[in-house]
N, C-alpha and C positions, 0 to 999 in steps of 0.2 A: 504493500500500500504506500502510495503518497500522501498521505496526509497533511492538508493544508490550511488546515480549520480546526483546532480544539476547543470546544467550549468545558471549562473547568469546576465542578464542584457545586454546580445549582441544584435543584430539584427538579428531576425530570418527570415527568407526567404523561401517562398515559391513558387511556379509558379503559384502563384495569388497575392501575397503583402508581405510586410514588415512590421515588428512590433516588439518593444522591448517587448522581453519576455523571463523567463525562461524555461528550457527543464526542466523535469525533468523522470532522466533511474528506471529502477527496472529488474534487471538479466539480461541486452542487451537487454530491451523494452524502445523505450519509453513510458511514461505512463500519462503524461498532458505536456500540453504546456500554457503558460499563466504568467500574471504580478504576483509578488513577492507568487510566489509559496511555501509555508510549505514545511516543509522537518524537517526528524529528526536528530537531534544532532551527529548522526554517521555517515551523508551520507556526501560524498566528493563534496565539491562547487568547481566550476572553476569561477570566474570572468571574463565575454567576455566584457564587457563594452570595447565599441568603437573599436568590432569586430563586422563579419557577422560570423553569425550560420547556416551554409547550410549544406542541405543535400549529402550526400559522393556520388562523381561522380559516374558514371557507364560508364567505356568505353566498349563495345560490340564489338570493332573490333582492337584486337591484335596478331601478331605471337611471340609473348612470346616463347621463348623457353625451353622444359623440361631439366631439369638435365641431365649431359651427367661423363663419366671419368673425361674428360679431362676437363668440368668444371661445375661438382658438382655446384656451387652454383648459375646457371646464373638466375633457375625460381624463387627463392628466392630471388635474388638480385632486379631482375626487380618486385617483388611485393614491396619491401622496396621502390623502385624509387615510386612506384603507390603511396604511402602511402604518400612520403613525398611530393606529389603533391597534393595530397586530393581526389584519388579516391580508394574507398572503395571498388570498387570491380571491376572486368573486366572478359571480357570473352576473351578466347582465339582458336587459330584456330590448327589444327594439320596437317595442308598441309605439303608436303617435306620442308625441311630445316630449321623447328624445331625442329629436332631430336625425334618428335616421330614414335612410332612403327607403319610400314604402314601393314597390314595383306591382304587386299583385300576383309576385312572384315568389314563393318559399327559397330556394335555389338561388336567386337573383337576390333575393333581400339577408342571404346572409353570407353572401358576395359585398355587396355592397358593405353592410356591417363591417366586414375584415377589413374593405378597405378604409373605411372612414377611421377604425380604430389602431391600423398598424403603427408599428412603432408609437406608440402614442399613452402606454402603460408604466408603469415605476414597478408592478406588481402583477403575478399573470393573472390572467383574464380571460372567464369564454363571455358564452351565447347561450340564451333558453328565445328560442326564436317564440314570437305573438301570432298565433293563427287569428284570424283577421275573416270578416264574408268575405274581400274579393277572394280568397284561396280556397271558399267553401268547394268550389266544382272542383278543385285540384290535392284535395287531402293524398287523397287515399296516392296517388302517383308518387306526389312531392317529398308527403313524408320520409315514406323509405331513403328519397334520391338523398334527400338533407339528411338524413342521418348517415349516411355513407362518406357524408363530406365533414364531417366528427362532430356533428351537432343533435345529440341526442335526446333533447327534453325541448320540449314544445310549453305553452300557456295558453289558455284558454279562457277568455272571461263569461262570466254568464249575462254578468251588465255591459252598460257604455253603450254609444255608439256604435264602437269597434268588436264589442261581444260578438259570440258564436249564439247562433239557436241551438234548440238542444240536437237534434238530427245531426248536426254537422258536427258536433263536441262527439257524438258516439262516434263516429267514421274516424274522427282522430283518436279515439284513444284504440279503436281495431287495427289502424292501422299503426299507432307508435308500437303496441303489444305485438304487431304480427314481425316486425321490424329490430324488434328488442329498446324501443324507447317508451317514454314514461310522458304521459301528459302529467301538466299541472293546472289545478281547477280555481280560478277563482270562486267560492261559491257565496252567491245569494242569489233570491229569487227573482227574477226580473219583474214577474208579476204584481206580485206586492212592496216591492219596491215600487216600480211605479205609482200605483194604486196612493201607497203612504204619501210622496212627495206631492200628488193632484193634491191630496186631501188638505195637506197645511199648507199648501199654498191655496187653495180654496178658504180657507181661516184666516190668512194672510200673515201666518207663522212663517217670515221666511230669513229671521235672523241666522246667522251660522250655530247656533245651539240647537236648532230642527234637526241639522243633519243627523243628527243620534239620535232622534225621535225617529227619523225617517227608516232608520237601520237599525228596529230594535232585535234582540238575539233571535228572534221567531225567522228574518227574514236570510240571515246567517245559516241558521239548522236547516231551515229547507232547502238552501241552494246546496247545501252540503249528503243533506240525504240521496237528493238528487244527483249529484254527482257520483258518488259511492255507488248507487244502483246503477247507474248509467253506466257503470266500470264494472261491476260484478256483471249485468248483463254482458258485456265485450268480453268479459274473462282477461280484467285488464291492468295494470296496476294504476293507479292514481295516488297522485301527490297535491293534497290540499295546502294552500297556502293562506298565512296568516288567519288562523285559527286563533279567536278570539273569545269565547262564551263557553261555559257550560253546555246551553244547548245545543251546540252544534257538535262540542266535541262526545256529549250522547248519542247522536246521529254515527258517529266514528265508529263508537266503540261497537252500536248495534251493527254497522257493519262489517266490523271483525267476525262477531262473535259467530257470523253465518258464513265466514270463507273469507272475505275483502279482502284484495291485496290492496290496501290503504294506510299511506304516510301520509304525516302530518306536519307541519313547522308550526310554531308562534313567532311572533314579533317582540324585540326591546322596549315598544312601547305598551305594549298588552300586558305587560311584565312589572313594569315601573308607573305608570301614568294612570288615570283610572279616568274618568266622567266626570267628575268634578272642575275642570280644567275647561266643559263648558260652558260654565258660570261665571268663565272670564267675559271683560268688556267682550264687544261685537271683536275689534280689531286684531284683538289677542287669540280670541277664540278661535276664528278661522285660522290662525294656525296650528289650530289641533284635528281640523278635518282631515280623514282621516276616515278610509275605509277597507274593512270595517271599523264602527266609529270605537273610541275607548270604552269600554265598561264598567260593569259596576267593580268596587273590591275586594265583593263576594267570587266574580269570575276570573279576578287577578290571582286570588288564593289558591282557586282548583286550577289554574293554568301552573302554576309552582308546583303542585302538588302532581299532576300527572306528567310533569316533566321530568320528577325529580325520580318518579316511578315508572317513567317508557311509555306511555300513552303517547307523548310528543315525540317526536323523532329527533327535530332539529329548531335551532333557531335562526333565523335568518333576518336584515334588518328592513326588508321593502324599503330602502333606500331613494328618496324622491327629493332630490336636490333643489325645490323648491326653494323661492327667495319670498320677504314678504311682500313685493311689488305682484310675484306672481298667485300670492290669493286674492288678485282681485276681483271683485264680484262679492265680495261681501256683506257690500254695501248695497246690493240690489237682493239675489235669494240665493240659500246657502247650497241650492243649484248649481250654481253658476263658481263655486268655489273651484278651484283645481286642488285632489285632493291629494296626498301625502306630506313626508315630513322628513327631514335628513336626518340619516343614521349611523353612515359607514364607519365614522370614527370611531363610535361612542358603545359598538356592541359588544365589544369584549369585557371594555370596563364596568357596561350596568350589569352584565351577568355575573360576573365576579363578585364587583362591589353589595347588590342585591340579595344576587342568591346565595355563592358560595359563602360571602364573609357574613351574612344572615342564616347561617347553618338551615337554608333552602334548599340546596345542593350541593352535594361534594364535589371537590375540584376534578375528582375520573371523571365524572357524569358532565360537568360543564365540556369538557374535552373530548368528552365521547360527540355532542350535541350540536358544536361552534367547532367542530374538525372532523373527527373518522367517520360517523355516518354522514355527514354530508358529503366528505368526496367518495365514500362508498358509494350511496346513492345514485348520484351526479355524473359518478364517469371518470372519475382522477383518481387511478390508482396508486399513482404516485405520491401523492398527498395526504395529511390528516393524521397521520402518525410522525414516530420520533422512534424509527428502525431502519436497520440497514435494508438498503435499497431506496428509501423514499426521498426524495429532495427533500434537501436540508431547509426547508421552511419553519425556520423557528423564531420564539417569541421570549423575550427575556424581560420578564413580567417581576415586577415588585410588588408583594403582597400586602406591603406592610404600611404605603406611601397614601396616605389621604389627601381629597382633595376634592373641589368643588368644578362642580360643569359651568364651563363659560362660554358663548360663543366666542371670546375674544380671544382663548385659546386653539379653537378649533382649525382645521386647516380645508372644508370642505367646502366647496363653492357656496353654499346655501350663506344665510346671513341673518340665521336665527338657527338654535335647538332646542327642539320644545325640550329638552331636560336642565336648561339654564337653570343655578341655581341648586342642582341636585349633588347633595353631598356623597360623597361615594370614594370605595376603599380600592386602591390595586391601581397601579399606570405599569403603562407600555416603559420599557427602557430600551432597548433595542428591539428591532426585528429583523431578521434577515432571509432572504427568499432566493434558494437555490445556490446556498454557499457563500453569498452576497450580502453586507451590510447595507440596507437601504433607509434603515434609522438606525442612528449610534448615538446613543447616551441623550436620548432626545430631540437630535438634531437629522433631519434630511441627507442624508449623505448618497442618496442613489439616482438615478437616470430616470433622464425619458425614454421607452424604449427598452430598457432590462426587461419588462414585464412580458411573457410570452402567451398567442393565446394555443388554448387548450383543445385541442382535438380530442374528441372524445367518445368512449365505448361503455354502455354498460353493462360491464362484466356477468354482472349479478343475475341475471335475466337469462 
């Protein structure tokens, strides 16, 4: 071995146990892990002593957006935020309003994607391609083609505009299944969702504190039933995202308990934030829109609780680099709001800070959650662990370091975080991805362009 990288003496972590031990890299591998490891006289030591050595997050569900004129640097920016949060790599979506190229083409639109995003990374990075109506007539062909071209997980919404009808959601997840890919389902009901929003805008309820009226857990559970059946009929896997209520994660569980091959995520905000938050003035409030909207504290509890016990699969941040210019419409009905909320820096540290230092979860179980089953899942074998063979995607986390959420710390295009203000245990100290320092000691030290994307298979299937 060449050995060109030892990291010395932290706590290494895995999603089975803890152990002081050294890493040690060779060309972005790791190549042993174990106590007071050899290494030769040329290779670079890091001292982790009275750090955690984890392996680099994996968030799978962000709308990152590409490079645009008017601001060249935002998909760059927001990998620099990912990095100085400690995740190593994410996947990102290309629905409307990340400025990528929409063709009506699967094939063509994640063509484009590549090229809009090359070189353009600090950290790797794929694709969960938006199936969209114009591709309704073209599922069943394109999926397979795109997946061939190492983009294996599709998204699906039930709402918006841009939503699927249900017909065309079953042809994608037959044909991701038939393919060896995975849909992922937005769910809520489009029916009663609409129905809710006629009604209080009929009342003339159209402050931004509606919107959680509009989306109460009933309309959550049923998009979610529906989907799960919609997959056990295909004999399919599905992957729900940002899983928010009680009631829906009932809808889950009934679906296991009958065969469902059904994974689940929750959100950092579903975790830490609760309903309350839309009590704020009008102006504040709409930036916690947010769907699904925040819940009660009763639904933040049993979101802990079945995370901390495998009910939830993973967490990921629905990352929506919104600014506060861009919730406008607030002021007219909470409609008209653009919804989401930036996250990418911040999900290592509320999961930590929350759960594990809240004796919520133990620190296997965060690592299992925010790393191995996500690029299990996902398609990245290479990833999620801290073993030989996997790139050396690692995190050099300080357990012990307090500190409060600022935007004014923050390093993500956005220009608010709804967690301002929230006190919490654990910061990033370095990160490094594929052998590579790209935060040191707090500080930026990596490229534009290190970040590679991910072609991807899943194995699992």
């Amino acid at each position: 071995m060449a050995i060109d990288l030892i990291i010395r003496g932290g706590t290494v972590v895995t999603a089975t146990e803890r152990r002081t031990e050294d890493v040690a890299v060779e060309a972005g591998r790791i190549v042993e892990v174990g106590a007071r490891l050899a290494a030769p006289a040329d290779a670079r030591e890091v001292d982790a002593s009275g750090l955690l050595v984890l392996p680099g997050v994996v968030d799978v569900h962000t709308h990152t957006r590409v490079a645009s004129d008017e601001s060249p640097d935002r998909f760059f920016q927001d990998s620099v935020a990912a990095a100085f949060g400690g995740t190593t790599t994410f996947l990102a979506f290309n629905n409307p309003g990340t400025g990528s190229d929409q063709t009506g083409s699967l094939p063509s639109d994640a063509t484009a994607w590549r090229r809009q995003t090359d070189s353009d990374s600090a950290v790797d990075y794929g694709l969960n391609l938006v199936l969209q109506p114009a591709h309704a007539d073209n599922l069943a062909a394109e999926i397979p083609a795109v997946i061939e071209m190492g983009v294996p997980t599709f998204k699906a919404f039930m709402v918006y505009d841009f939503g699927l009808p249900p017909a065309a959601i079953g042809v994608a997840l037959r044909a991701a299944a038939r393919a060896r890919g995975m849909l992922m389902v937005h769910g809520e009901d489009r029916a009663a969702l609409e129905a809710n929003i006629a009604r209080l805008k009929a009342q003339g309820k159209t402050q931004p504190r509606y919107h959680a009226q509009s989306r109460p857990p009933y309309v959550e559970a049923a998009g979610t039933r529906m989907a799960v059946e919609m997959a056990r009929a295909e004999d399919a896997p599905v992957y729900l995202v940002h899983l928010s209520s009680q009631e829906a994660l009932a809808e889950v569980e009934k679906g296991r308990a009958v065969g469902g091959q059904v994974f689940v995520e929750t959100c950092p905000h579903f975790l830490v934030l609760d309903e309350s938050r839309y009590l704020l003035p009008d102006a504040q409030c709409a930036c916690f829109v947010i769907s699904p909207p925040l819940r009660s504290p009763a639904d933040r509890d049993a979101l802990w609780e079945a995370l901390a016990h495998g009910a939830l699969n993973a967490v990921s941040t629905d990352h929506v680099p919104d600014t506060v210019a861009d919730k406008r419409g607030w002021d007219e009905c909470f409609d008209l709001i653009s919804n989401g909320a930036p996250g990418i820096e911040t999900l290592l540290t509320n999961v930590y800070g929350q759960g594990v230092a809240r004796g919520r979860l133990t620190v296997e179980r965060m690592v299992d959650v925010l790393s191995t089953t996500p690029a299990r899942l996902f398609g990245l074998p290479s990833k999620g662990a801290i073993e030989p063979g996997k790139d050396a995607d690692l995190v050099l986390f300080d357990p012990q370091e307090r500190r409060t959420v600022t935007q004014a710390e923050l390093h993500h295009t956005s220009d608010f975080t709804p967690y301002e203000g929230l006190a919490t245990s654990g910061i990033v100290r370095s990160t490094i991805v594929r052998g590579e320092f790209v935060i040191r000691d707090g500080h930026f030290v990596g490229r534009r362009g290190h970040g590679q994307f991910q072609e991807r298979r899943l194995t699992w299937r």
